[in-house]
Every structure is written in structure tokens, then in C-alpha cells.
C-alpha positions in Angstrom: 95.7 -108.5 45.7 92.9 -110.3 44.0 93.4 -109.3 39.9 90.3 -110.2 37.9 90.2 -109.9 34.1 87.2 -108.5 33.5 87.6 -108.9 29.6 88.0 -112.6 30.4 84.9 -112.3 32.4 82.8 -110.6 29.6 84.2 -113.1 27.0 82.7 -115.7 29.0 79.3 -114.2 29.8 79.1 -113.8 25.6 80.4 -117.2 24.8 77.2 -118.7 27.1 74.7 -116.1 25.6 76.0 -117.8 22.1 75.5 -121.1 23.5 71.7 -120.3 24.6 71.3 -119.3 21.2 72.8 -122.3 19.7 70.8 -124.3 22.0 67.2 -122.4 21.1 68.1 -122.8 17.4 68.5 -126.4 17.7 65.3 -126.3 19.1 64.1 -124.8 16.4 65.6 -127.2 13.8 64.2 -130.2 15.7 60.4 -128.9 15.6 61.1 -127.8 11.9 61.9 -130.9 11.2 58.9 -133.5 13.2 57.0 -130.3 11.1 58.1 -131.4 7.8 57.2 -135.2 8.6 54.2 -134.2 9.9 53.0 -132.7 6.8 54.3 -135.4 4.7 52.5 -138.2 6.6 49.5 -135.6 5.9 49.8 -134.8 2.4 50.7 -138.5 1.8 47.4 -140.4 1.0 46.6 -137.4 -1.2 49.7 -136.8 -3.0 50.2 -140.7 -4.0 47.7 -143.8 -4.4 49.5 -146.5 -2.3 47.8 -149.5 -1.0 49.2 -149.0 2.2 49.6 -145.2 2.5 47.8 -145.5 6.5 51.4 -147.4 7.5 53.3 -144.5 5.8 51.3 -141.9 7.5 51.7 -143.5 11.0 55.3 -143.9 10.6 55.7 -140.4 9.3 53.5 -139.4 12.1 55.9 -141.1 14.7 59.1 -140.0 13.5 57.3 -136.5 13.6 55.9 -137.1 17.3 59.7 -138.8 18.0 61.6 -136.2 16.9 59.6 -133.5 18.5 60.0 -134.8 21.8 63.9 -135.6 21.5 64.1 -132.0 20.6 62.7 -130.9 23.3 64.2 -133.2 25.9 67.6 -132.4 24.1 66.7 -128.7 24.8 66.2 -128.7 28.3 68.8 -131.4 29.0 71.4 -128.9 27.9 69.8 -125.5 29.1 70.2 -127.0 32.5 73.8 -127.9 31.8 74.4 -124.1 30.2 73.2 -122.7 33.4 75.1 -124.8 35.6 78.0 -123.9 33.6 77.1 -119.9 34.2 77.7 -120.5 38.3 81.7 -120.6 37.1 82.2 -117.9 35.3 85.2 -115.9 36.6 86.2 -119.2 38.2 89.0 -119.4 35.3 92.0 -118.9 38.0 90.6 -121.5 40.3 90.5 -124.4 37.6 93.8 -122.6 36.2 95.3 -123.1 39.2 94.1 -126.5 40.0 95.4 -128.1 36.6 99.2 -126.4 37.3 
């Protein structure tokens, strides 16, 4: 007789709707963040008289551009490992049974 646990099951289906969630507020953080170095490499030349403020601004503009882009690649790197991860739920007695 094949005896699932269904509340196992359901547990499992929240815990990767909490990890998408996670995952889209990292997101989130990441273009918050190249957002706030973009607008201080902006407000830069105005806000201070430097001699050099064009090699602050294109530093702050790539560490904006960098950041933006390791957000998103870190976004999709692990939204394709979450739903990879989705194909075993309910697989719990297969790896149980594997490790005994």
C-alpha cells in the first residue's frame, strides 16, 4: 500500500512558494541597490565640486550597471534551480529510503 503524507506534501509545495519569494525579493534588493548608485553617480557632480567627479560618476555608474546584472543573473540562476527542485516533491520516501 503506497502511504503518502500529504501534509508533508503541502509543507513542501509552501516551503518552495517561500523560496520564489525569497528569490524575487533578492531581486528586488539587487536593483534597489545598482538604483541607489545610480543616483549617486548622478547627483554627484552637483552635490560636490571635485576635480575629478566624471571618474566617480563612471565608477558609480559601473558598480550600478554591475550590480544590476549580477542580480539578475543571480535571479534566474536560482529560479531555475527552485524549479528543478519542485520535480521532487513527494519524492521524500525515495531519498529517505536511499540514505537508510
Amino acid at each position: 500500500m503506497n502511504n503518502i503524507n500529504k501534509d508533508l506534501i503541502l509543507r513542501e509545495k509552501l516551503a518552495v512558494q517561500r523560496t520564489v519569494m525569497a528569490n524575487q525579493t533578492t531581486l528586488l534588493s539587487f536593483i534597489r541597490t545598482s538604483l541607489y548608485f545610480l543616483v549617486a553617480g548622478l547627483s554627484l557632480k552637483s552635490l560636490l565640486k571635485l576635480e575629478n567627479s566624471l571618474w566617480f560618476q563612471i565608477i558609480f555608474y559601473v558598480v550600478s550597471f554591475s550590480t544590476f546584472v549580477i542580480g539578475i543573473y543571480n535571479y534566474f540562476k536560482h529560479s531555475s534551480l527552485i524549479k528543478n527542485s519542485e520535480n521532487h516533491i513527494g519524492d521524500y520516501k525515495i531519498d529517505y529510503l536511499k540514505n537508510t
